[in-house]
C-alpha positions as a printed NumPy array, in Angstrom:
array([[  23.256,  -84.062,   81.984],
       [  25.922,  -86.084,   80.107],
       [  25.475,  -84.17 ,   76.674],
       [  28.983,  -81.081,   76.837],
       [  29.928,  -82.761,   80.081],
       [  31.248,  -86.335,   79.128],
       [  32.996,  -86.578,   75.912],
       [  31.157,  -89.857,   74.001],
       [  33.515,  -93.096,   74.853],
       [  35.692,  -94.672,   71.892],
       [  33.648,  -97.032,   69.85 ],
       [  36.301,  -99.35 ,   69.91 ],
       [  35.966, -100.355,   73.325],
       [  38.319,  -99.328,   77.081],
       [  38.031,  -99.072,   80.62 ],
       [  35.948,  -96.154,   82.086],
       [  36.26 ,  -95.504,   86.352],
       [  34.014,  -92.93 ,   88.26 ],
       [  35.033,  -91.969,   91.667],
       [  33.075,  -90.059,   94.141],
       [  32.18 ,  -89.653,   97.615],
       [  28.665,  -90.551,   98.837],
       [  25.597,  -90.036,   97.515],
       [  27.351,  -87.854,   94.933],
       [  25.734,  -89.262,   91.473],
       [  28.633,  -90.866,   90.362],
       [  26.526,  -94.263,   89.983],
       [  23.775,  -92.649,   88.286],
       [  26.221,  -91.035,   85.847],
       [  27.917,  -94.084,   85.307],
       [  24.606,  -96.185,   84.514],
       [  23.522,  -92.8  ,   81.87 ],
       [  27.224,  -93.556,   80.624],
       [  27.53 ,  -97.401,   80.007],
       [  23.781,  -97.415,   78.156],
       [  25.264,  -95.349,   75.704],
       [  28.234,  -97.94 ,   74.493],
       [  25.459, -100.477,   73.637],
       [  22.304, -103.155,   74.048],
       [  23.932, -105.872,   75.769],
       [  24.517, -104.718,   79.   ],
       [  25.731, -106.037,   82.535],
       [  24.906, -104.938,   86.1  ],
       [  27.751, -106.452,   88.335],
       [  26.706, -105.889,   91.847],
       [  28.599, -105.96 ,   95.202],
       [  26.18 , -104.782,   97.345],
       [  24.701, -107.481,  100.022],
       [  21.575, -107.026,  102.147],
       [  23.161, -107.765,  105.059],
       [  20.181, -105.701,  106.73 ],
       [  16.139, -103.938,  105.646],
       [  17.995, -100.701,  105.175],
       [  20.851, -102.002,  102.786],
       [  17.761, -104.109,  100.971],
       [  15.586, -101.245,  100.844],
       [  18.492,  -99.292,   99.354],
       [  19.613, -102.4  ,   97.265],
       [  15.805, -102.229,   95.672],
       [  15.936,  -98.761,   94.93 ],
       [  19.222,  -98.891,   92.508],
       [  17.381, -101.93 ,   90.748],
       [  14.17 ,  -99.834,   90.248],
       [  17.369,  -97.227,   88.656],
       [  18.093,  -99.65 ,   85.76 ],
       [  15.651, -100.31 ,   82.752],
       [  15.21 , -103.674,   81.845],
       [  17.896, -103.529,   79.377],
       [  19.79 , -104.439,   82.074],
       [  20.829, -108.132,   83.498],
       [  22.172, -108.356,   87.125],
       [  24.809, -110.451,   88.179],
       [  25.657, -110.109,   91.834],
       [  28.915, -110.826,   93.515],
       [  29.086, -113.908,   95.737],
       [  32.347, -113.607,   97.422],
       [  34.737, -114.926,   94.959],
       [  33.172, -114.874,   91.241],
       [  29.992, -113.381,   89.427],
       [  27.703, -116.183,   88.809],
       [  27.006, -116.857,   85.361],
       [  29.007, -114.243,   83.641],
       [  30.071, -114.969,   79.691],
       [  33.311, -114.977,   78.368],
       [  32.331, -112.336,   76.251],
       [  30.736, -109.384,   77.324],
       [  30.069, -105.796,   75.336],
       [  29.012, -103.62 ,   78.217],
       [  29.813, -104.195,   82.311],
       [  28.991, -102.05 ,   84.523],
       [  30.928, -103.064,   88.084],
       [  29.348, -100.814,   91.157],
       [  31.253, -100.89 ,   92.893],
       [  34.803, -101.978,   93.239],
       [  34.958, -100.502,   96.739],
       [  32.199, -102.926,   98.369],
       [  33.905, -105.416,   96.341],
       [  36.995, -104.062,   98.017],
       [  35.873, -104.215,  101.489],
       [  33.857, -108.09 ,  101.096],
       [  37.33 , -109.029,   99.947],
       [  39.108, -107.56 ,  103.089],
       [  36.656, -108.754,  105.711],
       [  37.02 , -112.737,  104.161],
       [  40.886, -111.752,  104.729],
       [  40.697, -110.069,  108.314],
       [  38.777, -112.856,  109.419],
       [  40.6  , -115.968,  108.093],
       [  43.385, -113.869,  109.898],
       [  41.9  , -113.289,  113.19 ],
       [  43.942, -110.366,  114.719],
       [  42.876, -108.913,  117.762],
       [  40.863, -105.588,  117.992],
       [  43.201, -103.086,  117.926],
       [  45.968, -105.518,  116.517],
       [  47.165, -103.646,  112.825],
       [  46.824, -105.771,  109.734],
       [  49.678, -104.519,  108.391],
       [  50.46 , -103.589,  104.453],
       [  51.101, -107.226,  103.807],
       [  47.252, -107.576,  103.58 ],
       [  46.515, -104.044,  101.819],
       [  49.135, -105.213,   99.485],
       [  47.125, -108.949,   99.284],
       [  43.888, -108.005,   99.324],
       [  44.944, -104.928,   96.53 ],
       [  46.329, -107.49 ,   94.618],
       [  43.026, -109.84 ,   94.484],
       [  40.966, -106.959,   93.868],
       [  42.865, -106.009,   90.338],
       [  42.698, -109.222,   90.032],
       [  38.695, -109.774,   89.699],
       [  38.927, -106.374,   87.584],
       [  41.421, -107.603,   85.232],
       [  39.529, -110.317,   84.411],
       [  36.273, -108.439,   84.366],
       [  38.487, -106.313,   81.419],
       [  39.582, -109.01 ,   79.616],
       [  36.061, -110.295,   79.098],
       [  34.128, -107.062,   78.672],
       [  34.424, -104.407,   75.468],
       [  33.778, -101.54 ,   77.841],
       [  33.919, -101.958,   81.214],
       [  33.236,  -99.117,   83.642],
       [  33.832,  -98.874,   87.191],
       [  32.256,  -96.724,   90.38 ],
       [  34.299,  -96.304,   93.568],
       [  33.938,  -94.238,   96.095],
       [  37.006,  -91.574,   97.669],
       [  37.09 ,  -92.251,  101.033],
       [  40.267,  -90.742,  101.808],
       [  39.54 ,  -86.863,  102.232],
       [  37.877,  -87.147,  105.464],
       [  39.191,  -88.364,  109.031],
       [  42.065,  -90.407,  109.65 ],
       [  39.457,  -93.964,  110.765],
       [  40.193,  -94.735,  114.578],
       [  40.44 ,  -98.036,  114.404],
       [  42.885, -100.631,  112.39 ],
       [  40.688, -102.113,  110.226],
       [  38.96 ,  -98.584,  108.931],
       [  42.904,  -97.571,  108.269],
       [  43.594, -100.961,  106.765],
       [  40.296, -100.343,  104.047],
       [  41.019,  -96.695,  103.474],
       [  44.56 ,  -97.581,  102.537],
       [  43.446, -100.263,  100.246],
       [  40.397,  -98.605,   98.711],
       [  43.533,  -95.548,   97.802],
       [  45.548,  -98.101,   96.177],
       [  43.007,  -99.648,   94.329],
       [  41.512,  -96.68 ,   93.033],
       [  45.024,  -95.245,   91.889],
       [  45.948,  -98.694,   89.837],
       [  42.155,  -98.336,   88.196],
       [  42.83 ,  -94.7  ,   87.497],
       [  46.163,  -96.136,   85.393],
       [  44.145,  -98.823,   83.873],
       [  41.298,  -96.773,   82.834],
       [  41.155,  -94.912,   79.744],
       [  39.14 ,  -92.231,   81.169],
       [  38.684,  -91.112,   84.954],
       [  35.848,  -89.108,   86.248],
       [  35.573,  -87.328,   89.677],
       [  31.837,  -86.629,   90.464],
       [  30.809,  -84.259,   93.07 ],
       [  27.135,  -82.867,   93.344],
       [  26.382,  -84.918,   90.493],
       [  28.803,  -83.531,   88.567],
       [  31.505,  -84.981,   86.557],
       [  34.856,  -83.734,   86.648],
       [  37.481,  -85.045,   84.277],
       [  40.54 ,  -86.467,   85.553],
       [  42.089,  -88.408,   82.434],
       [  41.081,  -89.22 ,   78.749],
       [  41.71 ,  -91.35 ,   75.881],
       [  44.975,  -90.913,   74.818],
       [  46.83 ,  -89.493,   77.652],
       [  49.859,  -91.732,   79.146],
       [  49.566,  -93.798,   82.122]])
């Protein structure tokens, strides 16, 4: 599927982001994509089993990988275990990470239910996000990224669904500068957005 769709990433390393909305393939087509860059390749997952169905779902990306593949999974403020040096990272996705990273924040806060956050925490939380990618980049030769677009759809009704929509936007448009090339996949397939060489 990737062969005439995805041009073949720079051998000299970058940043690679694929955005999509759910169940769209862009996490499939970013796995296809990262094996090609090379052997020694990290799974960074964000995903917690909070419940059977996120588990069972949880399982079924793991059954995804091959076993060329070693998992490191998020535990709220590093991954566990992660070198200094890595040649392929695959981080899916930066929007759970996102929204683990404003929960820990809404909570240490503890406004009332309808009470607005406020863009002093999208800006805070946005902020600690690029953070935990920057680093990510520093340590990895390619690093690729899956997030999701959450913000064609309704406006959320409450505070805290505004709050995370606003945040996963502003996350996903400082990744989109970082990155060297920026995919948009919808029905499992990959549209181009930016590549190698074009200015921020």
């Amino acid at each position: 599927m990737l062969q005439g769709i995805l041009s073949s990433p720079s051998r000299k390393g970058g940043m690679f982001l694929f955005l999509g909305g759910t169940r769209s393939g862009k996490s499939s087509l970013a796995l296809a994509w990262s094996e090609r860059m090379g052997q020694e390749l990290f799974f960074l997952a964000t995903a917690q089993a909070s419940d059977a169905e996120m588990e069972e779902r949880i399982q079924k990306h793991r059954e995804e990988r091959s076993s060329n593949w070693k998992t490191l999974e998020w535990n709220g403020e590093v991954f566990p275990g992660l070198p200094a040096s890595i040649e392929v990272a695959l981080l899916d996705s930066v929007t759970l990470l996102a929204s683990d990273l404003l929960i820990r924040e809404w909570e240490k806060k503890g406004p009332g239910p309808s009470e607005a956050p406020g863009l002093e925490m999208v800006e805070k939380v946005t902020a600690e996000v690029l953070r935990v990618v920057d680093e990510l980049r520093e340590r990895s030769r390619f690093l690729v990224v899956v997030g999701d677009e959450v913000g064609m759809g309704l406006v959320p009704p409450d505070p805290l669904g505004r709050t995370f929509r606003d945040l996963c936007g502003a996350v996903n448009r400082e990744l989109a500068r970082w990155s060297d090339q920026v995919f948009l996949v919808v029905a499992g397939l990959p549209f181009p957005l930016k590549s190698e060489g074009l200015p921020d």
